[in-house]
N, C-alpha and C positions, 0 to 999 in steps of 0.2 A: 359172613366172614368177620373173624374178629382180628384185632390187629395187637403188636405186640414189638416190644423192645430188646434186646438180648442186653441184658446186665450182668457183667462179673463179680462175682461175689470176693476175688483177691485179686491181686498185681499177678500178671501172667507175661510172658515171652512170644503169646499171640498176641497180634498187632490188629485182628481185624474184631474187635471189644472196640466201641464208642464209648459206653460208660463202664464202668471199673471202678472196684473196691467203693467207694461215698455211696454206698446203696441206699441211705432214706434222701438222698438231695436226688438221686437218680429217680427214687419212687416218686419224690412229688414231681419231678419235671415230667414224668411222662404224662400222671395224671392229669395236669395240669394242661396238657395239651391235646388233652383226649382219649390217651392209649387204653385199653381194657386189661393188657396183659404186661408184664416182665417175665421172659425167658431168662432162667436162669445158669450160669454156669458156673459149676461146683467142683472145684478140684478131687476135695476131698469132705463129703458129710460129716463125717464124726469130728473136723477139725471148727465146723460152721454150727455158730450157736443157733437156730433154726427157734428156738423160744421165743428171741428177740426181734426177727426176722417176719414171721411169721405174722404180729399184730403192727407192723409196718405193712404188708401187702393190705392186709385187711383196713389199716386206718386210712389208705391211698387206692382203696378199692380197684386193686392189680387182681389177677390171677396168675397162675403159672401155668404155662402150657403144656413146659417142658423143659428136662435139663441138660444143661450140656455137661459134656464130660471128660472132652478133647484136650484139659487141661493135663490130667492126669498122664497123658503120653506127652504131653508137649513139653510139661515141668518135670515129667516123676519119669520117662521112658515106660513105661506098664503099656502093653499091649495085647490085644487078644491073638497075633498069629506070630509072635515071637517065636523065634529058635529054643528060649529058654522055658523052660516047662515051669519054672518057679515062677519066673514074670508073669507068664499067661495068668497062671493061679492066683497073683496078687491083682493082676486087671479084673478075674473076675470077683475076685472077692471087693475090690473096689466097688464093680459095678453092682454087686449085689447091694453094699450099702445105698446106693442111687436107689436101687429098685425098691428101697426098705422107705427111703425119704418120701419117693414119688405115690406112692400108697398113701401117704398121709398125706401130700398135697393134692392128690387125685389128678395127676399129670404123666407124660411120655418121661422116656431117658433116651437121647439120644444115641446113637454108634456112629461119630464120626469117626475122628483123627484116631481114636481110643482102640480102633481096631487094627492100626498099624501101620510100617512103609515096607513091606518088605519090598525084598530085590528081584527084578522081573524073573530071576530063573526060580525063583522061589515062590510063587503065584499060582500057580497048581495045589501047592503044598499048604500056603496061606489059605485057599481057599477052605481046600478039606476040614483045616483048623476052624475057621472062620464058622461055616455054618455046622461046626460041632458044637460051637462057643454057644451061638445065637439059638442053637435048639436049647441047649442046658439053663441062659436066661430066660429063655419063653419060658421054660416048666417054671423055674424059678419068680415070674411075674406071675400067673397064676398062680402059685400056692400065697404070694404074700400080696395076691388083691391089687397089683399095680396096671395099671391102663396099659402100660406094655412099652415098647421098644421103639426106636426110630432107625431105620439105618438110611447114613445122607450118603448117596455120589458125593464121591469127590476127584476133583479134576487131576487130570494125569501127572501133574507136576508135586502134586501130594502124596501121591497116594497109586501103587499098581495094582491094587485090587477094589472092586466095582465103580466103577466112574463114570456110569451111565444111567440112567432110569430102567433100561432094560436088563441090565444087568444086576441089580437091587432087585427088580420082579421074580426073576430065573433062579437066584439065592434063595429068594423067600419063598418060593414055590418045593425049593430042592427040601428045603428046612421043614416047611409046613406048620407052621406053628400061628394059632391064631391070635397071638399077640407080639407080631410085627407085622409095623407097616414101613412106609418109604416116607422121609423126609426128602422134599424137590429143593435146590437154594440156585438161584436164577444165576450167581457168580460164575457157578462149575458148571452148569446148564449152556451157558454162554461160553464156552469152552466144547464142551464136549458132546452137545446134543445137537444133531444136523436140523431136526424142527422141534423147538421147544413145545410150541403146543402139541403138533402129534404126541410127543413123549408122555405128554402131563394128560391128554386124555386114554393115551393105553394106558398109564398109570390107574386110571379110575379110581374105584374106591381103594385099592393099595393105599394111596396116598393119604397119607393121615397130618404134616405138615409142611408149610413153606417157609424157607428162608428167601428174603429179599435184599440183595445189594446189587449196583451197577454194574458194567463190562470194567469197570479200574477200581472194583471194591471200595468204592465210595457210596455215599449214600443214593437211594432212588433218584433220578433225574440229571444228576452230572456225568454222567456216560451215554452209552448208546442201546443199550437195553432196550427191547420193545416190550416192556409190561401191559401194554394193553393188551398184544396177543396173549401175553400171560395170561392176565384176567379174564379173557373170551376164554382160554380153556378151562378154566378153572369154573366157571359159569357154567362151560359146556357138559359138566363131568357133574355138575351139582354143588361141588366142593363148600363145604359149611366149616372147615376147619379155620385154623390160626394162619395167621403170617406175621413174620418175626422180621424185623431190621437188623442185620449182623453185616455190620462193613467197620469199615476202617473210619476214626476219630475225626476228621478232619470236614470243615476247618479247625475244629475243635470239638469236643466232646459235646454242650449243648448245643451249639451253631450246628455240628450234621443232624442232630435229633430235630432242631428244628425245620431244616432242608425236608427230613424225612416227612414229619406230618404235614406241613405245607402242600410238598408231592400229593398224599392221598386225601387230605383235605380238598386240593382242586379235582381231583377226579371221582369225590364223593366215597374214596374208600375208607376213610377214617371212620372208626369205632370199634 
C-alpha cells in the first residue's frame, strides 16, 4: 500500500481539504514526512497550469493517484444526474477534461459530489442518468488511455444516490464497464456501512481506492474509527492500491498532516 495526501489545487467551499491552494509548500511537507503520493483536486483543468505543476510533483517525488473532482458541483453546481440536460453536458465535458489530464498523469478521476444531490423522489431517475453517464465515461477513458473512473459512497446526508459499498458494486456491474472501479473513504463507511470490513472484502478487487479520515472528519486517530479492522480487510482482499488522507484542516493545515503520518508511521503504514 502506498499512502497519499488530498491537495487542493484552489480555494474551495469544501471544508474537508487540509491543505489547499500553497501546493509546492504542501509538496514539500508531504515529502518531507514521507508521503509517496498527492491526490489531487481540480476544479477545473483547463483553468490549472499543469507545466508548472507537473516538475513540482516530480522534484518532491509525489505521484498522483488520483483526481478529485467534487469541486466542480460544489463551486460551479455541474452534475451528472441533474434535471438540466445542459448541466449534465457541461459535467461531462468537464469530466472529460479530467479524463484528458489523468492520461497523462497516468492516474483515476474520481465521481464523488460531481455526480449529484438529487431529491429522494428523484433517485430512480438519477440512477438511470447516473449509470448512462458512467457507461459514456468508461468508453470515453478508454479511447483517451486513462486508468479509469472512481465512483466513492457517499453518506446519506450528501448525497441520495449510492451510499454504500454495495450499491457502488450493483452500479458498476448494471454499467459493465472495465474501467470503473469503487473508491471506499472510511468517513461515509462510518456512517453507512453495518461492517466495514465485510463491505471492503466483498468489495474485492472492485476496489481500486481508499480515502481515510476519522468518525468527526478529522484526521486518523482523533475519533473512534477502527482502522485496524480497516487494514485486516484490506490485507485480507490483497489490496496493493492507494490510501489518501481527506479530512478536515484542523488543528491546522500542517499540525493534522502531521497527526496523519504520525498515526501510520506508529502502525508501520507509512510509505
Amino acid at each position: 500500500m502506498k499512502t497519499a495526501m488530498v491537495v487542493s489545487l484552489s480555494a474551495s467551499g469544501f471544508q474537508a481539504l487540509a491543505l489547499r491552494e500553497d501546493y509546492e509548500n504542501s509538496f514539500k511537507l508531504l515529502s518531507r514526512l514521507g508521503f509517496k503520493g498527492a491526490e489531487l483536486h481540480v476544479r477545473n483543468p483547463a483553468e490549472t497550469d499543469f507545466n508548472a505543476i507537473i516538475p513540482l510533483l516530480e522534484k518532491y517525488h509525489l505521484q498522483v493517484p488520483t483526481l478529485g473532482t467534487g469541486q466542480a458541483f460544489f463551486d460551479e453546481g455541474l452534475s451528472l444526474t441533474h434535471g438540466n440536460a445542459s448541466l449534465r453536458k457541461k459535467a461531462r465535458e468537464r469530466l472529460l477534461s479530467h479524463l484528458e489530464l489523468s492520461a497523462r498523469l497516468s492516474c483515476f478521476v474520481t465521481i464523488g459530489l460531481i455526480r449529484g444531490v438529487p431529491r429522494k423522489e428523484e433517485k430512480d431517475e438519477a440512477l438511470k442518468l447516473l449509470a448512462d453517464e458512467l457507461f459514456r465515461l468508461g468508453e470515453s477513458a478508454e479511447k483517451l488511455g486513462s486508468p479509469g473512473l472512481l465512483l466513492e459512497p457517499l453518506n446519506r446526508y450528501e448525497t441520495t444516490v449510492i451510499n454504500t459499498l454495495a450499491e457502488a458494486r450493483a452500479l458498476l456491474k448494471q454499467v459493465g464497464s472495465r474501467k470503473l472501479g469503487i473508491l471506499a473513504d472510511s468517513f461515509h463507511m462510518n456512517i453507512e456501512e453495518k461492517d466495514v470490513g465485510e463491505s471492503l472484502r466483498k468489495a474485492g478487487k472492485q476496489l481500486w481506492h481508499v480515502h481515510l479520515a476519522d468518525s468527526n472528519r478529522q484526521a486518523p486517530g482523533q475519533g473512534h474509527f477502527d482502522f485496524d479492522a480497516l487494514f485486516r480487510a484490506l490485507h485480507q482482499i490483497g489490496y496493493r492500491g492507494w490510501v489518501s488522507g481527506e479530512y478536515l484542516p484542523l488543528p491546522d493545515p500542517a499540525g493534522s498532516v502531521k497527526l496523519f503520518a504520525r498515526f501510520l508511521k506508529e502502525r508501520g503504514w507509512l510509505g
